[in-house]
N, CA, C and O atoms as a printed pandas DataFrame, in Angstrom:
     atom_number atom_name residue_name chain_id  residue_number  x_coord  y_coord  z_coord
0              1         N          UNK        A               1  163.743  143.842   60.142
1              2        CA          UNK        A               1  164.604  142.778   60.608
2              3         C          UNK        A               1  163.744  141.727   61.310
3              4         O          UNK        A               1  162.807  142.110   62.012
4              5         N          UNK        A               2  164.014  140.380   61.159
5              6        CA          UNK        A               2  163.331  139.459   61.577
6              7         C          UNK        A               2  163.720  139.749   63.124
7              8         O          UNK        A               2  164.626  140.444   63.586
8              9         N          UNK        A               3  162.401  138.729   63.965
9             10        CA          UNK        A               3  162.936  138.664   65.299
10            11         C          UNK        A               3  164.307  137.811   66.018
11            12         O          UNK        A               3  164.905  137.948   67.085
12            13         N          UNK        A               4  164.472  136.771   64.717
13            14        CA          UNK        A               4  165.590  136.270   65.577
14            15         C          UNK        A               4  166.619  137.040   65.137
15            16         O          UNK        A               4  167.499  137.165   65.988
16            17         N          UNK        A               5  166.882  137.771   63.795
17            18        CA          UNK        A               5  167.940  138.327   63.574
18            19         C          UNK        A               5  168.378  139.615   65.364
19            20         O          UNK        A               5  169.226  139.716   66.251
20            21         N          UNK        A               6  167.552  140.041   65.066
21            22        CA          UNK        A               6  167.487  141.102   66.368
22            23         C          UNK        A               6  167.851  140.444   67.831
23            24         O          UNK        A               6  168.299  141.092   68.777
24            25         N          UNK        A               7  167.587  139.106   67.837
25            26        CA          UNK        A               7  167.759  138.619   69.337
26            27         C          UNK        A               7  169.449  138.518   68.867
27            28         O          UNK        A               7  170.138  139.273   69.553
28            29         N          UNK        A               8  170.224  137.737   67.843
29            30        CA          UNK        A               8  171.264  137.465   67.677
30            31         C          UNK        A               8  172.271  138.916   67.913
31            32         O          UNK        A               8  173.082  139.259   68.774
32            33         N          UNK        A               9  171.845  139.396   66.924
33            34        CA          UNK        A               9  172.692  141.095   66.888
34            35         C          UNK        A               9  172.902  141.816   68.446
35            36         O          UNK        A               9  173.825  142.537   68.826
36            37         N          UNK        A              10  171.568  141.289   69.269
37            38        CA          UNK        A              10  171.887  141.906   70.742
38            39         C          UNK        A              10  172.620  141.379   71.170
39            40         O          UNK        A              10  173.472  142.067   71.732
40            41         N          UNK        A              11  172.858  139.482   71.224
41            42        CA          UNK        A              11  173.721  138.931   71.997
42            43         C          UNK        A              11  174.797  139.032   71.586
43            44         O          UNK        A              11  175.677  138.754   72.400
44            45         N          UNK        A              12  175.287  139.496   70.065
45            46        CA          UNK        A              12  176.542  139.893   69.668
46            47         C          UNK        A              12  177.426  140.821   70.544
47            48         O          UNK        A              12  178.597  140.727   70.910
48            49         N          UNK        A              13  176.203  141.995   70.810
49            50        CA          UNK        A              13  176.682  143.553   71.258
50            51         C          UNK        A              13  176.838  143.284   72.142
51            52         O          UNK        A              13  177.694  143.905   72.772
52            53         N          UNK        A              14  176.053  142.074   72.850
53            54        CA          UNK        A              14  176.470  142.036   74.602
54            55         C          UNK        A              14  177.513  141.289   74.359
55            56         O          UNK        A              14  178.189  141.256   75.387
56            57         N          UNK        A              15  178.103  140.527   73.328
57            58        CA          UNK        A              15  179.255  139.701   73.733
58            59         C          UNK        A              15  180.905  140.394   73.246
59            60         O          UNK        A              15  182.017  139.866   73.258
60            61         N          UNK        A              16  180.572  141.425   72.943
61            62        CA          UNK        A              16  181.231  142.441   72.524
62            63         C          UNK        A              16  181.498  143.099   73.561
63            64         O          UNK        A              16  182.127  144.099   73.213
64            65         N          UNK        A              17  181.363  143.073   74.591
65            66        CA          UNK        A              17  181.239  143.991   75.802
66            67         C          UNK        A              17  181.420  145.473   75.888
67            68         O          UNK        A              17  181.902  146.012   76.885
68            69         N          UNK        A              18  181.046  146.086   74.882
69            70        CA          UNK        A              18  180.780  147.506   74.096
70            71         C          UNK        A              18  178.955  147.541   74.832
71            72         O          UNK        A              18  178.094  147.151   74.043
72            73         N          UNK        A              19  178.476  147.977   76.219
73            74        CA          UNK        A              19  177.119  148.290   76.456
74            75         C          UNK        A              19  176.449  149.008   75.690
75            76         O          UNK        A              19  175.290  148.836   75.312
76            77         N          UNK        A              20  177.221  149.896   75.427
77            78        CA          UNK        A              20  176.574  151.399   74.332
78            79         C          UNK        A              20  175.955  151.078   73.290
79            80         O          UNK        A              20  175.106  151.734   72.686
80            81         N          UNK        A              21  176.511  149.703   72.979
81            82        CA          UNK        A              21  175.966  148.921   71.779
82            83         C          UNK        A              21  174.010  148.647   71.898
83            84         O          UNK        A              21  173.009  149.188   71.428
84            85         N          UNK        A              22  174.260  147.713   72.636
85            86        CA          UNK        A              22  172.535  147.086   73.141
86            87         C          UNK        A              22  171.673  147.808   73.357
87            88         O          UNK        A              22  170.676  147.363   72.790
88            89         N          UNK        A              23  171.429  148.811   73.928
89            90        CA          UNK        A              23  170.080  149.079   73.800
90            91         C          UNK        A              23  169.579  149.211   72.325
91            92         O          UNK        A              23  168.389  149.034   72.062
92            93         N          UNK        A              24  170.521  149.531   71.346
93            94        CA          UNK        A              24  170.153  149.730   69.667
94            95         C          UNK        A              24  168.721  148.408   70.037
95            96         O          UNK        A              24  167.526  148.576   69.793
96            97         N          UNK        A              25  169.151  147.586   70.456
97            98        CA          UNK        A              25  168.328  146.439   70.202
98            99         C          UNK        A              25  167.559  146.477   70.852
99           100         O          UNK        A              25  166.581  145.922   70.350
100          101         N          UNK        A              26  167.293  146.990   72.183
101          102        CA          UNK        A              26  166.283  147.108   73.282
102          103         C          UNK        A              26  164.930  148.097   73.045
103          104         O          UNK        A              26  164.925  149.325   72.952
104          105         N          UNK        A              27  164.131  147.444   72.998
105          106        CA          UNK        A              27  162.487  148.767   73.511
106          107         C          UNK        A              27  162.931  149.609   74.606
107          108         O          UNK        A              27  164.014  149.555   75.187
108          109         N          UNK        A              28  162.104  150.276   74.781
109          110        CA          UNK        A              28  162.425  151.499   75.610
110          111         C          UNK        A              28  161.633  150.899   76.735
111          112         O          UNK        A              28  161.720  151.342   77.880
112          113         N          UNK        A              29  160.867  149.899   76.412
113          114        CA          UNK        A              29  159.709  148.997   77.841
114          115         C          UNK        A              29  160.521  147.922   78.042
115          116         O          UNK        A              29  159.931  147.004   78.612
116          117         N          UNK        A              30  162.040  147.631   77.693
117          118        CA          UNK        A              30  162.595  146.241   77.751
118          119         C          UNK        A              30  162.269  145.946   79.447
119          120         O          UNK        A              30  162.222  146.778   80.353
120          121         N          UNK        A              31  162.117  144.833   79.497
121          122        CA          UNK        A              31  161.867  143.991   80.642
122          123         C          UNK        A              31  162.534  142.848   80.816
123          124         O          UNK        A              31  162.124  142.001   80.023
124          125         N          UNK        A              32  163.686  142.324   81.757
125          126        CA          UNK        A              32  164.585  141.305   81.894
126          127         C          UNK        A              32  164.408  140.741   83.462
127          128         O          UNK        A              32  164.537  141.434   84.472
128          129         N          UNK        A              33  164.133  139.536   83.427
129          130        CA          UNK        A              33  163.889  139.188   84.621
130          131         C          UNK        A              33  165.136  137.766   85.135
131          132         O          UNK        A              33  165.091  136.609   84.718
132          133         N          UNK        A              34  165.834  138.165   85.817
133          134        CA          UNK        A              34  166.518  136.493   86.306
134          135         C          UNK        A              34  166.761  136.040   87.022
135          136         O          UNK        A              34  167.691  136.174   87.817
136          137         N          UNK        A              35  165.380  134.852   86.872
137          138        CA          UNK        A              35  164.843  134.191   88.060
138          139         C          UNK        A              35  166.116  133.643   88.970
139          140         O          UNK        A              35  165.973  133.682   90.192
140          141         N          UNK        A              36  167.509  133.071   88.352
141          142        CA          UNK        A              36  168.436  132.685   89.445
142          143         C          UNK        A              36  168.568  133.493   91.032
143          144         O          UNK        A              36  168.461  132.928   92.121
144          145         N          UNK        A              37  168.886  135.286   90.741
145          146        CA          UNK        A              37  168.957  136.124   91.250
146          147         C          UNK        A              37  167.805  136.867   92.096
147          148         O          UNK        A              37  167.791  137.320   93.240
148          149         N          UNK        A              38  166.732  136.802   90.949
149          150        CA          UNK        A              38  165.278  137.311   91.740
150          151         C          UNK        A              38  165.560  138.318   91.085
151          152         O          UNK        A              38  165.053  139.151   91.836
152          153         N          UNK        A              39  166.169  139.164   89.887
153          154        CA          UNK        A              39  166.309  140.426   89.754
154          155         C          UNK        A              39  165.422  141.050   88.558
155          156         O          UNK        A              39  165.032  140.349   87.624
156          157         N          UNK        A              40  165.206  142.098   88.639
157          158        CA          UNK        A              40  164.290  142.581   87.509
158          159         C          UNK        A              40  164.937  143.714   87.000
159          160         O          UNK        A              40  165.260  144.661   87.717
160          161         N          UNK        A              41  165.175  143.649   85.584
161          162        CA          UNK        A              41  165.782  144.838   85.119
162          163         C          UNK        A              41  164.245  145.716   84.460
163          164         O          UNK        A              41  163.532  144.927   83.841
164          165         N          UNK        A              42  163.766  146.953   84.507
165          166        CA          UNK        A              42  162.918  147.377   83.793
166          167         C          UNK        A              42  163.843  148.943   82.822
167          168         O          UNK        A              42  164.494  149.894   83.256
168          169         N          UNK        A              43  163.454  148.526   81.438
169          170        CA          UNK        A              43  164.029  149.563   80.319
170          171         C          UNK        A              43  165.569  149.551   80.194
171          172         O          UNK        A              43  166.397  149.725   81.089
172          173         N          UNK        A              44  165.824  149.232   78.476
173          174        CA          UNK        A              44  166.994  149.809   78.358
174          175         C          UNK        A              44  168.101  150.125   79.086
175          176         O          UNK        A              44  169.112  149.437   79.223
176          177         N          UNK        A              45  167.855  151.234   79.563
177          178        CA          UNK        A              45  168.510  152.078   80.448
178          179         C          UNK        A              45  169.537  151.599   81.467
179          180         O          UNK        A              45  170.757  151.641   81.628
180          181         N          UNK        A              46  168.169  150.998   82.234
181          182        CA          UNK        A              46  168.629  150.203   83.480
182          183         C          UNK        A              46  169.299  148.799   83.359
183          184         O          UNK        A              46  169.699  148.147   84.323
184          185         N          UNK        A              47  169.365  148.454   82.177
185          186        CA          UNK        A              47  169.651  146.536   81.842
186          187         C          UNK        A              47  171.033  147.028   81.235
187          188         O          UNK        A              47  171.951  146.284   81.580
188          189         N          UNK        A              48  171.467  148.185   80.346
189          190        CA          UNK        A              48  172.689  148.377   79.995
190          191         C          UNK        A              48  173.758  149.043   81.073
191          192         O          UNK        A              48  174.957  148.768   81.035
192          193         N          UNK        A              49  173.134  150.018   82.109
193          194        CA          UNK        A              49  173.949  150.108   83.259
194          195         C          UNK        A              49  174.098  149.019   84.216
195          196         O          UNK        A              49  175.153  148.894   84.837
196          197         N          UNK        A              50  173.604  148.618   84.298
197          198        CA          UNK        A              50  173.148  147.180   85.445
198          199         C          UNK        A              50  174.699  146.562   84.612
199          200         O          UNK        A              50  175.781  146.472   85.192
200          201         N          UNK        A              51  174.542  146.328   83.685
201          202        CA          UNK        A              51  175.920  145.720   82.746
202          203         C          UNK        A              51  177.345  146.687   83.184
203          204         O          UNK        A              51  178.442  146.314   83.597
204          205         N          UNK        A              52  176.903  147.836   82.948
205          206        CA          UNK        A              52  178.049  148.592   82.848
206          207         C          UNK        A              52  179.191  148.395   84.202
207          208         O          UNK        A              52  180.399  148.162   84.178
208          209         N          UNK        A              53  178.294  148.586   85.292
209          210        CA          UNK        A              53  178.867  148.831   86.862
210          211         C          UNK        A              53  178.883  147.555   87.718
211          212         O          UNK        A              53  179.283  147.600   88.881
212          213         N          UNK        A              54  178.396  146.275   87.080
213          214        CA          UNK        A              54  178.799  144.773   87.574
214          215         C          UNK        A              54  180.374  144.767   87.238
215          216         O          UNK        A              54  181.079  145.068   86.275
216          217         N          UNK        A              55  180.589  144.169   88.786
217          218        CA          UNK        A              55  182.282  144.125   88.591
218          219         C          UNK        A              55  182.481  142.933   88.665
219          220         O          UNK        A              55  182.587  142.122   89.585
220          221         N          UNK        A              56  182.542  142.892   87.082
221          222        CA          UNK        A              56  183.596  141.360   86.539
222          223         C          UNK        A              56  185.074  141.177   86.217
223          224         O          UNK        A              56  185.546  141.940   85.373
224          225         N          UNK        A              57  185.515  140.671   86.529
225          226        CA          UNK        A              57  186.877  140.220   86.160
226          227         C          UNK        A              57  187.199  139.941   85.025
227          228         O          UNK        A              57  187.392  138.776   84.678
228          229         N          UNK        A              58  187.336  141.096   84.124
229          230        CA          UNK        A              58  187.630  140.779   82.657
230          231         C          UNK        A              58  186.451  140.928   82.068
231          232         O          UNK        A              58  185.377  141.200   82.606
232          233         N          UNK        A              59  186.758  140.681   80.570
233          234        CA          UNK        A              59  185.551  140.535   79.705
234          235         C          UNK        A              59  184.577  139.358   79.911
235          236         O          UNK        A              59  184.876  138.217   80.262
236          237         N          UNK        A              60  183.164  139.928   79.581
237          238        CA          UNK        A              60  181.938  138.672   79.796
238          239         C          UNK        A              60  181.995  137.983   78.557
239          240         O          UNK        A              60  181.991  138.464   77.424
240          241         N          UNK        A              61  182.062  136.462   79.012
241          242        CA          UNK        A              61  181.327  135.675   77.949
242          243         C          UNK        A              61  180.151  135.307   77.608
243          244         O          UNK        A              61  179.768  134.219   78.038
244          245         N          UNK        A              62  179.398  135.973   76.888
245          246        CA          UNK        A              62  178.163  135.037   76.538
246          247         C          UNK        A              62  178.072  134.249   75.111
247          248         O          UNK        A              62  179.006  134.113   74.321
248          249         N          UNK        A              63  176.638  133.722   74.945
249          250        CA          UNK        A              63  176.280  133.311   73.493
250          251         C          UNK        A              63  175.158  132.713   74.192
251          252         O          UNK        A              63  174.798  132.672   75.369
252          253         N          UNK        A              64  174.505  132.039   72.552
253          254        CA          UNK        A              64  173.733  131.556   72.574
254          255         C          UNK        A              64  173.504  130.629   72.387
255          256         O          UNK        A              64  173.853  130.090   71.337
256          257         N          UNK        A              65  172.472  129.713   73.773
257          258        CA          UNK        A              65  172.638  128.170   73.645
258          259         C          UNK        A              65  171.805  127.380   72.324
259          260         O          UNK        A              65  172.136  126.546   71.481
260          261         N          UNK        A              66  170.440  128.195   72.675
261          262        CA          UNK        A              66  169.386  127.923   72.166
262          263         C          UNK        A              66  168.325  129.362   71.954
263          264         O          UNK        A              66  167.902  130.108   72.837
264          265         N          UNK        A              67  168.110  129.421   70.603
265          266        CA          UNK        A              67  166.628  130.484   70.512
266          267         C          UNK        A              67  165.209  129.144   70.363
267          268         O          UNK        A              67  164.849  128.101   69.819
268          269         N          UNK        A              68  164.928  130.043   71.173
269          270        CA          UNK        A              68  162.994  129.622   71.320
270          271         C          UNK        A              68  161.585  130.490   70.834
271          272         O          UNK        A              68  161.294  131.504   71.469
272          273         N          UNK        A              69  160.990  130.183   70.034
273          274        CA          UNK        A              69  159.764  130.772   69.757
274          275         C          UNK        A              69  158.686  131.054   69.992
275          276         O          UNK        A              69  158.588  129.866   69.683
276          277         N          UNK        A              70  157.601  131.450   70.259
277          278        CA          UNK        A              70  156.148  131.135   70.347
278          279         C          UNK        A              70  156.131  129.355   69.618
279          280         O          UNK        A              70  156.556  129.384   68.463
280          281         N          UNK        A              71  155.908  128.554   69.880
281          282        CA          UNK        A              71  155.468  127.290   69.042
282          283         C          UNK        A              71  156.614  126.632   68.346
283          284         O          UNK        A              71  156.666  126.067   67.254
284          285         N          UNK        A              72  157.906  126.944   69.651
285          286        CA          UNK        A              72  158.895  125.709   68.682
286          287         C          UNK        A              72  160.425  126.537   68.550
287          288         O          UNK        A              72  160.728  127.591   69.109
288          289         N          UNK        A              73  160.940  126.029   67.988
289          290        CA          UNK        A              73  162.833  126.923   67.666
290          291         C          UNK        A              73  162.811  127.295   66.229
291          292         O          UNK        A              73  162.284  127.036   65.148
292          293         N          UNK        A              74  163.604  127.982   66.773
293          294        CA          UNK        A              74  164.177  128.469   65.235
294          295         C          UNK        A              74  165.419  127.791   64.808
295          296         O          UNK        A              74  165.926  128.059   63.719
C-alpha cells in the first residue's frame, strides 16, 4: 500500500470513531506529538487509548485538510 493510501485509511478509522480500528495502521514505534497541547503520544497502544478515554461529547470529527510529503503534496 502506498504511503498516502495508509495515511487516508487511518484518518478514515479515526473518523469512524471505531479506535480498535487504527492501530491496523499504526507501527508499533508510532510517535504523535501535539505541539498545541505539548503532548506526546509514544506507540499504538497509547495514541488509541489516549482516544478511547478523552471525554468528548459525542462523536469526533476529523479529516483531512491537506497531505504533505518529503518534497511537496500529494
Amino acid at each position: 500500500m502506498e504511503p498516502k493510501a495508509v495515511v487516508e485509511a487511518s484518518w478514515q478509522a479515526m473518523q469512524s470513531n471505531d479506535f480498535v480500528k487504527t492501530p491496523r495502521w499504526l507501527s508499533d514505534d508510532f510517535l504523535c506529538d501535539w505541539p498545541t497541547s505539548g503532548e506526546r503520544r509514544e506507540g499504538r497502544a497509547n495514541f488509541v487509548e489516549s482516544h478511547r478515554r478523552y471525554p468528548a461529547a459525542g462523536p469526533w470529527n476529523v479529516g483531512i485538510v491537506r497531505l504533505l510529503e518529503q518534497g511537496g503534496r500529494w
